[in-house]
Every structure is written in C-alpha cells, then in structure tokens.
PyMOL Python script that loads the backbone (N, CA, C, O; Angstrom):
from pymol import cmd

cmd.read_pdbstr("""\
ATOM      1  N   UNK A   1       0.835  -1.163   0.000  1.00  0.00           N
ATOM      2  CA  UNK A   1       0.000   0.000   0.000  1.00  0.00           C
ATOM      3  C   UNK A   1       0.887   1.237   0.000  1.00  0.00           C
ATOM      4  O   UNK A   1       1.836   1.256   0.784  1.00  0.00           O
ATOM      5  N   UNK A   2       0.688   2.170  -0.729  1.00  0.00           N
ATOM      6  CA  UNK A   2       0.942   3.506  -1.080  1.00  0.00           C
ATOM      7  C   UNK A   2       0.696   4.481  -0.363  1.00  0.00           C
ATOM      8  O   UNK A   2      -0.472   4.325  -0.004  1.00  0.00           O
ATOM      9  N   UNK A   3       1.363   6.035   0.362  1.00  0.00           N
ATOM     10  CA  UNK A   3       0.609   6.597   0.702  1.00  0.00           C
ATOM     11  C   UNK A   3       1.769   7.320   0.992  1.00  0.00           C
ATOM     12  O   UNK A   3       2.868   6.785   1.136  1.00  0.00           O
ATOM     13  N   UNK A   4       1.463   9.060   1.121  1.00  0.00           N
ATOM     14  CA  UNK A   4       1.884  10.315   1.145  1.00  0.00           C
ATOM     15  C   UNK A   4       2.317  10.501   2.770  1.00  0.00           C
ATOM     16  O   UNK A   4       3.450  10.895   3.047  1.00  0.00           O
ATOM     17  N   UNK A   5       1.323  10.187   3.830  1.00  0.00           N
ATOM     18  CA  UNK A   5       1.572  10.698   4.792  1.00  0.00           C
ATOM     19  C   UNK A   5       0.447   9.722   5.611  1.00  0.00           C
ATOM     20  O   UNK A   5      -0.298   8.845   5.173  1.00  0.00           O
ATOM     21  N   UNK A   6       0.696  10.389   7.365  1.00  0.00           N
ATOM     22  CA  UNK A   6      -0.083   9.416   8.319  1.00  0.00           C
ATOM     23  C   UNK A   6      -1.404   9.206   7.789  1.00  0.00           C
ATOM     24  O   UNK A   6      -1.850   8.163   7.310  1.00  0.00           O
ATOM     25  N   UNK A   7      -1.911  10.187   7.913  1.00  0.00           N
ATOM     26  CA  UNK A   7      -3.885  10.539   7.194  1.00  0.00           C
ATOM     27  C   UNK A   7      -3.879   9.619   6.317  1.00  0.00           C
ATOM     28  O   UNK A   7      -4.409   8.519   6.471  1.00  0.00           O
ATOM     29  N   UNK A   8      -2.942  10.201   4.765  1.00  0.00           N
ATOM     30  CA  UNK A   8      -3.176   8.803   3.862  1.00  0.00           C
ATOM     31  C   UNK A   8      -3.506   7.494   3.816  1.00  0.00           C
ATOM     32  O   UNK A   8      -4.299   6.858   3.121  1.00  0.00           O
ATOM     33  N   UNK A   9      -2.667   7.172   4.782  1.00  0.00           N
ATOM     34  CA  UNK A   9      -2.507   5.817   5.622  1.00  0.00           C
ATOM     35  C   UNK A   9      -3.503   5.248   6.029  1.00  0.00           C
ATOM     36  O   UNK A   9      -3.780   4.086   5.731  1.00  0.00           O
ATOM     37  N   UNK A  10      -4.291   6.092   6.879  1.00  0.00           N
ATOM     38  CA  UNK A  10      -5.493   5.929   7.933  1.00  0.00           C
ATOM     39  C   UNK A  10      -6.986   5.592   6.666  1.00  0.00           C
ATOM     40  O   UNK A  10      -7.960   4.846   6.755  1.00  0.00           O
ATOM     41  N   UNK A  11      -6.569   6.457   5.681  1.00  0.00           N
ATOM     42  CA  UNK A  11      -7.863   6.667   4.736  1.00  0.00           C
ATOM     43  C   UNK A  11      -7.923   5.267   4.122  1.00  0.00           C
ATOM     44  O   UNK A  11      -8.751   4.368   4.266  1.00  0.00           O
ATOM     45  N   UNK A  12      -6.336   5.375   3.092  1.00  0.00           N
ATOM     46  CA  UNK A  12      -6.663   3.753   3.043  1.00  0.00           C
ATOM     47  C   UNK A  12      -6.982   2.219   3.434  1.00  0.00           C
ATOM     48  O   UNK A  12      -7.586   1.298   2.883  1.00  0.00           O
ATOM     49  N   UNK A  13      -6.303   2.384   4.622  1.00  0.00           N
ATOM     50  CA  UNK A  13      -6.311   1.378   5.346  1.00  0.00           C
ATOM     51  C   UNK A  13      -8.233   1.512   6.205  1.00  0.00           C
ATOM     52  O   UNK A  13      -8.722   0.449   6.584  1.00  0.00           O
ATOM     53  N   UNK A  14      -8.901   2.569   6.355  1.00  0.00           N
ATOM     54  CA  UNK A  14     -10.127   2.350   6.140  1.00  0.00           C
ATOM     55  C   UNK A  14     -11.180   2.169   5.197  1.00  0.00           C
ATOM     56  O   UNK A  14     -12.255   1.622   5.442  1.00  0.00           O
ATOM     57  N   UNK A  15     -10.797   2.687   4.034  1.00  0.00           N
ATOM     58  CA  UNK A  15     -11.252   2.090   2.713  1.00  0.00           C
ATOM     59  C   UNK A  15     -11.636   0.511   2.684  1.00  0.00           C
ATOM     60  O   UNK A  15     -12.744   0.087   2.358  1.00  0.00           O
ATOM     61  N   UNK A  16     -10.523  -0.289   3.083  1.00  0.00           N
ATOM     62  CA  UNK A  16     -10.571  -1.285   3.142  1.00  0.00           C
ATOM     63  C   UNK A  16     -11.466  -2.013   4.285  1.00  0.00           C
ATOM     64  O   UNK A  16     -11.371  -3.215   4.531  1.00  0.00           O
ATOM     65  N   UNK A  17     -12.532  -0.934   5.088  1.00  0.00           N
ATOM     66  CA  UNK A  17     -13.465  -1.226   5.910  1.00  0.00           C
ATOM     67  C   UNK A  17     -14.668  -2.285   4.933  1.00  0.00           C
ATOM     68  O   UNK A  17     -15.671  -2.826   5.396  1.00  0.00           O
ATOM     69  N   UNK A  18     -14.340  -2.324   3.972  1.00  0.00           N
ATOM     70  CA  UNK A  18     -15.514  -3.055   3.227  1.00  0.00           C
ATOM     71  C   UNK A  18     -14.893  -4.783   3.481  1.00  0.00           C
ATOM     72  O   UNK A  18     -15.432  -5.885   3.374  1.00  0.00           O
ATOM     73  N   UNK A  19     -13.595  -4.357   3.837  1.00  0.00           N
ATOM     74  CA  UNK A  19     -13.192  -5.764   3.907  1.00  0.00           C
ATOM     75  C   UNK A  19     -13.369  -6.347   5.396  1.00  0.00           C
ATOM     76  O   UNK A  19     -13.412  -7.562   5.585  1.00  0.00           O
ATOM     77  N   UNK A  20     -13.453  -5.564   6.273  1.00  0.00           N
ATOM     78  CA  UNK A  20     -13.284  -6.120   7.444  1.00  0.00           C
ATOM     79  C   UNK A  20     -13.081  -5.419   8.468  1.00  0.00           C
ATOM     80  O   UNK A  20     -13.636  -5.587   9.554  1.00  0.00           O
ATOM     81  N   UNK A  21     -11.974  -4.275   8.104  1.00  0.00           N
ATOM     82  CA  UNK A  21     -11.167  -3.112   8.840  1.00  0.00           C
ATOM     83  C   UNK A  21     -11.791  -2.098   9.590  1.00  0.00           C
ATOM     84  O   UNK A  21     -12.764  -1.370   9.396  1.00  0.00           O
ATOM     85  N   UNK A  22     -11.205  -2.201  10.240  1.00  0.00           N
ATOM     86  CA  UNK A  22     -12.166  -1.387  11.594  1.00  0.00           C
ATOM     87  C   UNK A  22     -10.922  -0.312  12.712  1.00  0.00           C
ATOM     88  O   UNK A  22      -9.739  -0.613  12.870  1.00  0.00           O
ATOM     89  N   UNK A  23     -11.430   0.591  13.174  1.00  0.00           N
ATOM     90  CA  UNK A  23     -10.440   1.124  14.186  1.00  0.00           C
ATOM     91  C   UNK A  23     -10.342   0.450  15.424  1.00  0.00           C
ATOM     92  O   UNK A  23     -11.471   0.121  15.786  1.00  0.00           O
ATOM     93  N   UNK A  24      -9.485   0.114  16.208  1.00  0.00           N
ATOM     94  CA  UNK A  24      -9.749  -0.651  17.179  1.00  0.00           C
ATOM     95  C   UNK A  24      -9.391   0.204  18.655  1.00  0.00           C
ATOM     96  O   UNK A  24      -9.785   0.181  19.821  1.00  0.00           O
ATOM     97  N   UNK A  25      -8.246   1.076  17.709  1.00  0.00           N
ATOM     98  CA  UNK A  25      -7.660   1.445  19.363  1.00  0.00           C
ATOM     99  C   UNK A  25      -6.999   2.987  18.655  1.00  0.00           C
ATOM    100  O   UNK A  25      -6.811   3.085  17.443  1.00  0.00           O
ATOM    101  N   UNK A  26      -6.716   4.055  19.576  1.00  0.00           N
ATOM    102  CA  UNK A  26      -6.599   5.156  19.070  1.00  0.00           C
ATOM    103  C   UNK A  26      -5.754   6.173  20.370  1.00  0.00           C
ATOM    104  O   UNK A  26      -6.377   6.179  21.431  1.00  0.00           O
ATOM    105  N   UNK A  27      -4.999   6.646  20.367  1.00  0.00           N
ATOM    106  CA  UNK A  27      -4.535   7.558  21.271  1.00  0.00           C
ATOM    107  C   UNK A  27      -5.740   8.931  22.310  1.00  0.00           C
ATOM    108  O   UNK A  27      -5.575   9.505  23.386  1.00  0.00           O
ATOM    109  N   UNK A  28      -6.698   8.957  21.428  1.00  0.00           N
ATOM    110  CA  UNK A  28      -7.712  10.022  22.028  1.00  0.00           C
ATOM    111  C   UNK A  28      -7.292  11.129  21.256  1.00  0.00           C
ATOM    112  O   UNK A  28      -7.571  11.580  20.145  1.00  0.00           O
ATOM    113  N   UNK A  29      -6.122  11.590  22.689  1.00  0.00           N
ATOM    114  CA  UNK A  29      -6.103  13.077  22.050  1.00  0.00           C
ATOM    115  C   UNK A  29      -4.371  12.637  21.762  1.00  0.00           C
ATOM    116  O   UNK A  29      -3.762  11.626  22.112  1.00  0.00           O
ATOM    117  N   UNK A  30      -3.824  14.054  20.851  1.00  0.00           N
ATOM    118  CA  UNK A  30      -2.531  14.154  20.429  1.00  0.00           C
ATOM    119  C   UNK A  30      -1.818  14.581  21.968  1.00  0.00           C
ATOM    120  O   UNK A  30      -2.133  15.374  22.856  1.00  0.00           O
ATOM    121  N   UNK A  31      -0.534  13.470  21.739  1.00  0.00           N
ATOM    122  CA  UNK A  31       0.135  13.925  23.350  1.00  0.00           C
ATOM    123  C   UNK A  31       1.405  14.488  22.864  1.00  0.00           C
ATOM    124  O   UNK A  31       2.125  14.033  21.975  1.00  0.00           O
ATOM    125  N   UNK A  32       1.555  15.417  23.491  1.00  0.00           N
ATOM    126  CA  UNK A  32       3.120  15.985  23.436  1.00  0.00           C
ATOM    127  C   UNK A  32       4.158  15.530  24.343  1.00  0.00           C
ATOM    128  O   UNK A  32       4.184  15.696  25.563  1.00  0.00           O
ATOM    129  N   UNK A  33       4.947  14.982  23.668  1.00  0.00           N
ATOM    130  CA  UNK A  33       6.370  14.243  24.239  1.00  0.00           C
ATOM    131  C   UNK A  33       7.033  15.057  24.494  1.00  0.00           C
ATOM    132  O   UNK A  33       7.035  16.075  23.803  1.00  0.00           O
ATOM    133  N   UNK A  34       7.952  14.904  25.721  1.00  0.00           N
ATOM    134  CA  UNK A  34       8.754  15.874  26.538  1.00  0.00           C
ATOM    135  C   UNK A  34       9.284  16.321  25.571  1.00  0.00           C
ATOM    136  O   UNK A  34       9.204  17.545  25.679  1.00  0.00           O
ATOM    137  N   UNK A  35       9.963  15.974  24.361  1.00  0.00           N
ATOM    138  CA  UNK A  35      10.536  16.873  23.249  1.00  0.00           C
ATOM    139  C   UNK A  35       9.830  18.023  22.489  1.00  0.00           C
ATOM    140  O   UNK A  35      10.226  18.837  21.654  1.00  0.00           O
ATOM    141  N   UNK A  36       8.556  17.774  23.125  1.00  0.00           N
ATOM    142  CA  UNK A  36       7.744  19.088  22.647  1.00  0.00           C
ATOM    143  C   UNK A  36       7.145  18.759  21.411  1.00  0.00           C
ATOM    144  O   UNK A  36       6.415  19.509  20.764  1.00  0.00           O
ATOM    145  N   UNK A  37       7.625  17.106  20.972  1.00  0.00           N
ATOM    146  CA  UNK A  37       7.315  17.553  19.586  1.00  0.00           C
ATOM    147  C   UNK A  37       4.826  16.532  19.807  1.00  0.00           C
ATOM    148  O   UNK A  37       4.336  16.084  20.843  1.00  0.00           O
ATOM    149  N   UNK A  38       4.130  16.619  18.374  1.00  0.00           N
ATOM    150  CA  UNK A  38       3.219  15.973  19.037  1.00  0.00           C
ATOM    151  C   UNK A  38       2.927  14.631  18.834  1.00  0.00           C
ATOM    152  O   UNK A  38       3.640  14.599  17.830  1.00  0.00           O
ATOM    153  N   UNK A  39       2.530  13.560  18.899  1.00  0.00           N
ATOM    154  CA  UNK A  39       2.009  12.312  18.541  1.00  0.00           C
ATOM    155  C   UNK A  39       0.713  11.718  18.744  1.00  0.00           C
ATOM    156  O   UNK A  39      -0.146  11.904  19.605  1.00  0.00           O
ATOM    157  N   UNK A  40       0.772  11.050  17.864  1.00  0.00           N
ATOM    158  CA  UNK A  40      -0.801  10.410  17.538  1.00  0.00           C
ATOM    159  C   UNK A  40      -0.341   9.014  16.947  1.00  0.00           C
ATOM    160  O   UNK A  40       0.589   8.897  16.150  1.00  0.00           O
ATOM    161  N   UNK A  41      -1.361   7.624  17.599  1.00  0.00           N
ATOM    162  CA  UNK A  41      -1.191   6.480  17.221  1.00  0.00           C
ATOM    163  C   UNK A  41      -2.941   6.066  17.248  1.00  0.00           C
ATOM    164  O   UNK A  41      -3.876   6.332  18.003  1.00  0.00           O
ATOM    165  N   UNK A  42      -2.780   5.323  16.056  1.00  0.00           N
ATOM    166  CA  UNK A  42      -3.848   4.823  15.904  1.00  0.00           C
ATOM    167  C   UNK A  42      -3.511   3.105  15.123  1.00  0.00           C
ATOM    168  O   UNK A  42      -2.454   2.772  14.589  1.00  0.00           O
ATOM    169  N   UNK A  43      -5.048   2.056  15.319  1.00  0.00           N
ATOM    170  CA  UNK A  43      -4.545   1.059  15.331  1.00  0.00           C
ATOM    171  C   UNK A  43      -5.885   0.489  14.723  1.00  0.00           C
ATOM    172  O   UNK A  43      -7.008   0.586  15.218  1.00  0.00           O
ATOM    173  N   UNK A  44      -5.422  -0.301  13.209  1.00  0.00           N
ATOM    174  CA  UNK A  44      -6.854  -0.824  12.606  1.00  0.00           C
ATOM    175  C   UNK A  44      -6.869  -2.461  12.546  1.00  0.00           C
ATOM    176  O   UNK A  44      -5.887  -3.076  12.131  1.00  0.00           O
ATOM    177  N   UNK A  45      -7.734  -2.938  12.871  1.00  0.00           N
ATOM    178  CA  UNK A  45      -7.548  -4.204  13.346  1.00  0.00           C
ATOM    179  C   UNK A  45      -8.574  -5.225  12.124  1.00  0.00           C
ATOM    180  O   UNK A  45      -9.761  -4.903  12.065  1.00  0.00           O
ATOM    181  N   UNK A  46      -8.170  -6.230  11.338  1.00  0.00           N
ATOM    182  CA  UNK A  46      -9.202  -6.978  10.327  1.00  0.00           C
ATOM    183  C   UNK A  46      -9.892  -8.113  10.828  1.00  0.00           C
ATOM    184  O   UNK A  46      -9.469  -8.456  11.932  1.00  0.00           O
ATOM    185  N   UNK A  47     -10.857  -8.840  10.357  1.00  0.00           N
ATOM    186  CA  UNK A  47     -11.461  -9.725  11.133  1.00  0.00           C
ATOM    187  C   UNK A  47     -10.670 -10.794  11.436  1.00  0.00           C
ATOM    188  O   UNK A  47     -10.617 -11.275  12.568  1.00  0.00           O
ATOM    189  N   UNK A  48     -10.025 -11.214  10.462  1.00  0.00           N
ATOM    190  CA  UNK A  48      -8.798 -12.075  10.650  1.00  0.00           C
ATOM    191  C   UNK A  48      -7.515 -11.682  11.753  1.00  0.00           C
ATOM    192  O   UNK A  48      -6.463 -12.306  11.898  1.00  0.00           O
ATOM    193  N   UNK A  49      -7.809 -10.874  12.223  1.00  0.00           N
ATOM    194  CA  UNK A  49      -7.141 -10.233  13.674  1.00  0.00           C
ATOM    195  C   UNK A  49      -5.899  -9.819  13.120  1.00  0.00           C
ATOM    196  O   UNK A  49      -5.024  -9.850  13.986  1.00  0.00           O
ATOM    197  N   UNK A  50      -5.503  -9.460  12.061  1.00  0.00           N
ATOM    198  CA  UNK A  50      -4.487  -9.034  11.843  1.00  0.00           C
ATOM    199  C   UNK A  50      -4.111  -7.661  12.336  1.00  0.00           C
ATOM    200  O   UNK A  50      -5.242  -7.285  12.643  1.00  0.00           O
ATOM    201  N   UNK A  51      -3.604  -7.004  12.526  1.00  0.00           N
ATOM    202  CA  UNK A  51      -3.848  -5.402  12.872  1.00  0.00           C
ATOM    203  C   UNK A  51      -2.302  -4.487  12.016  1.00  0.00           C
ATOM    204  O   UNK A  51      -1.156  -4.819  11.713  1.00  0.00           O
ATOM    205  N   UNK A  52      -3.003  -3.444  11.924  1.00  0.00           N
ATOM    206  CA  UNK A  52      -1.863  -2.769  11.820  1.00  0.00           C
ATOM    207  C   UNK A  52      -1.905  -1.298  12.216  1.00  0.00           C
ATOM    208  O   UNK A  52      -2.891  -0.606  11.964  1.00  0.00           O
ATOM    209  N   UNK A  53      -0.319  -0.607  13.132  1.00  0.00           N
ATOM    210  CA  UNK A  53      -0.594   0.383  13.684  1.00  0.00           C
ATOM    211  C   UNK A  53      -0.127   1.743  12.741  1.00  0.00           C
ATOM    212  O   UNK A  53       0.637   1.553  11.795  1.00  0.00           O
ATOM    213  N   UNK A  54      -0.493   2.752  12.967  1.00  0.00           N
ATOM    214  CA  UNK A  54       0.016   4.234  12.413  1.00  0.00           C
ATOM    215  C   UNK A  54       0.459   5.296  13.093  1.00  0.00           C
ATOM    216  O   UNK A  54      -0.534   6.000  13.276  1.00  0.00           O
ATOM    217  N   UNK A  55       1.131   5.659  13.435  1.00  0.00           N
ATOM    218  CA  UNK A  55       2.093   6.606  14.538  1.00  0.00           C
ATOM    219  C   UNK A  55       2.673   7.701  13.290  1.00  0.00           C
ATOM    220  O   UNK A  55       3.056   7.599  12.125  1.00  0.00           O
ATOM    221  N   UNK A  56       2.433   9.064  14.554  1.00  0.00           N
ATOM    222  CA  UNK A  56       2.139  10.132  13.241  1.00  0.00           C
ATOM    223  C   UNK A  56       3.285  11.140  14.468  1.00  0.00           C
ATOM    224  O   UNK A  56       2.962  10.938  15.639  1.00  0.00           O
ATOM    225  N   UNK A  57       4.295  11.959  14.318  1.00  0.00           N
ATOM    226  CA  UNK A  57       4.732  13.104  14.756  1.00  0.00           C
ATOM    227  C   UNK A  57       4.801  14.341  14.421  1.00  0.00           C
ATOM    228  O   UNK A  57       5.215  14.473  13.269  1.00  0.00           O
ATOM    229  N   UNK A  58       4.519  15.494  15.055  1.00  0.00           N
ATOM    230  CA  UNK A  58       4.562  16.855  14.767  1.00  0.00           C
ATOM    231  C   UNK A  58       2.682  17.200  13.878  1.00  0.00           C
ATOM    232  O   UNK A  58       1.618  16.810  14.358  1.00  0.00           O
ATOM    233  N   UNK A  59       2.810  17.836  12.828  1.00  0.00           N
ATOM    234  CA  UNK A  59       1.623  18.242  12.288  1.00  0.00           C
ATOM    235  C   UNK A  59       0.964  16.924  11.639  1.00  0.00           C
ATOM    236  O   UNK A  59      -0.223  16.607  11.710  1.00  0.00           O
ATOM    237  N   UNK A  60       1.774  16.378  11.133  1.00  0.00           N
ATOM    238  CA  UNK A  60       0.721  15.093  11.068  1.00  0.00           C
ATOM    239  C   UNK A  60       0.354  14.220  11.944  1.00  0.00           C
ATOM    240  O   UNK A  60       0.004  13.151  11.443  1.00  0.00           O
ATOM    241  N   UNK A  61       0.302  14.286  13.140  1.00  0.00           N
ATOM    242  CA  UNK A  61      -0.425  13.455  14.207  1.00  0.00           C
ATOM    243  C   UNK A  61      -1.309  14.778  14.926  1.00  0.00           C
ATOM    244  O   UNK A  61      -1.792  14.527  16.031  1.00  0.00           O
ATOM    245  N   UNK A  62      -1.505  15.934  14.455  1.00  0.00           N
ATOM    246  CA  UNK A  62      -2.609  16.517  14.583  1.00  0.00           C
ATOM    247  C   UNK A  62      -3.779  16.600  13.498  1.00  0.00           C
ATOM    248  O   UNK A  62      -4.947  16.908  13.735  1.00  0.00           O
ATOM    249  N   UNK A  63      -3.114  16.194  12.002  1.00  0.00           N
ATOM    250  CA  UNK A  63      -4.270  15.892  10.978  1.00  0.00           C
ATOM    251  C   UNK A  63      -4.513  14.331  11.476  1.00  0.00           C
ATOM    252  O   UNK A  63      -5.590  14.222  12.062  1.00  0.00           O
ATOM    253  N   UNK A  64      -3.880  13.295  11.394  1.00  0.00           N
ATOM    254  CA  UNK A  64      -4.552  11.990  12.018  1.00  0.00           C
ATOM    255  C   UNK A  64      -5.599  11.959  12.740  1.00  0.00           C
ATOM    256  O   UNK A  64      -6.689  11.417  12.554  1.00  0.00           O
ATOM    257  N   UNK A  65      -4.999  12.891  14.004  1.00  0.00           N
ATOM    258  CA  UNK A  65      -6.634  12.451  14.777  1.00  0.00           C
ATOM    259  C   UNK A  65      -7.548  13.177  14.603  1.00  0.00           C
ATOM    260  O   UNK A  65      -8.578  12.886  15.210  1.00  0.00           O
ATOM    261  N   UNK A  66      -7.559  14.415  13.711  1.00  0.00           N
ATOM    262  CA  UNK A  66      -8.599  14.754  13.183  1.00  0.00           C
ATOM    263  C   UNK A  66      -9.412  13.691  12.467  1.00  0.00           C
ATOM    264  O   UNK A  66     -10.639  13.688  12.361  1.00  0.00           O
ATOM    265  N   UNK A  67      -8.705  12.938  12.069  1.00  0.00           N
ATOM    266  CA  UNK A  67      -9.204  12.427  10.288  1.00  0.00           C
ATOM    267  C   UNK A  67      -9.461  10.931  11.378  1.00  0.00           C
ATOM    268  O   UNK A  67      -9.780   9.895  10.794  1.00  0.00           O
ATOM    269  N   UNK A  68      -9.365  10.908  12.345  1.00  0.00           N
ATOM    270  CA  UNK A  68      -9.601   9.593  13.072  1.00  0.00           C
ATOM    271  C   UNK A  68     -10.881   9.934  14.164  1.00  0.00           C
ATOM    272  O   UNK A  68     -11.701   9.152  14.644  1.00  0.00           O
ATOM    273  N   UNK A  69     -10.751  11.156  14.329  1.00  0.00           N
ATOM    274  CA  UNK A  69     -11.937  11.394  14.756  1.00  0.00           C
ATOM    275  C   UNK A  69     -13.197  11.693  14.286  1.00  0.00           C
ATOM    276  O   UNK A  69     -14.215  11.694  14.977  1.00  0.00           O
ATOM    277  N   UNK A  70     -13.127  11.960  13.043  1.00  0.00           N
ATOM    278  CA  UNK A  70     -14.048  12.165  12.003  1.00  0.00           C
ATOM    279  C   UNK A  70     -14.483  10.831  11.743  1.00  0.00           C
ATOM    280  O   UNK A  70     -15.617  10.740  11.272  1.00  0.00           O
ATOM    281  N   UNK A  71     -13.794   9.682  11.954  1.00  0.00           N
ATOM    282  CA  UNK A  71     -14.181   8.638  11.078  1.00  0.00           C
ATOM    283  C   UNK A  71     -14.668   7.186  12.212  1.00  0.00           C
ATOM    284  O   UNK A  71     -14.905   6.002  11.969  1.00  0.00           O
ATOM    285  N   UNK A  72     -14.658   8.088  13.625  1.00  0.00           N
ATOM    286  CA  UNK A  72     -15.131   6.947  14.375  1.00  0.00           C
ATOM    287  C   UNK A  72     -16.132   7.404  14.952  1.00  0.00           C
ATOM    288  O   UNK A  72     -16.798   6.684  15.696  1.00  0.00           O
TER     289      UNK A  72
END
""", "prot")
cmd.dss("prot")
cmd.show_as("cartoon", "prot")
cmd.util.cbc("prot")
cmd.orient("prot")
C-alpha cells in the first residue's frame, strides 16, 4: 500500500473497511512528548485479527486524529 503521509494511511487502510477493517484502538487526544514535539497512534484491526498500527509526529499526528476522529 501507497501513501503520502499518516492521514493517507489511515484513509486507506479504512477504505478497506468493506473488507473487514475497523479502528480498534486510538490515542484520544494528540500527546506531546517531553521533546515538545506531538504524537498520535492509531490502530486498525481486520477480522482475521491481523492489525496494523500508524504513529504520526509533529503536524501530522494533529491531521490523524482529526481524520480519526471524524471517522469513528
């Protein structure tokens, strides 16, 4: 799979909700690490229990959980 950035990631890998894919687990909110910088993890899980995670730093783990909160 292909993709530009965290969001990308998240979009496709829910696209593939027709297959199975689902969000399972998600950070909430974006946390800032003592380095100041921010993070966001999110985690899509298939029926076949496979999962896979997405970990986003700085401005893209503030579009992630937008785009993860929009979509749960």
């Amino acid at each position: 799979m292909a993709y530009n950035n965290s969001t990308d990631a998240l979009r496709l890998l829910i696209l593939l909700r027709l297959y199975g894919g689902r969000i399972t687990r998600f950070s909430g909110a974006v946390t800032i690490l003592t380095d100041g910088l921010p993070y966001f993890f999110v985690q899509v899980t298939w029926e076949d229990g496979s999962q896979y995670g997405i970990t986003a730093y700085g401005e893209e783990a503030i579009e992630l959980q937008k785009e993860t909160t929009r979509m749960t």
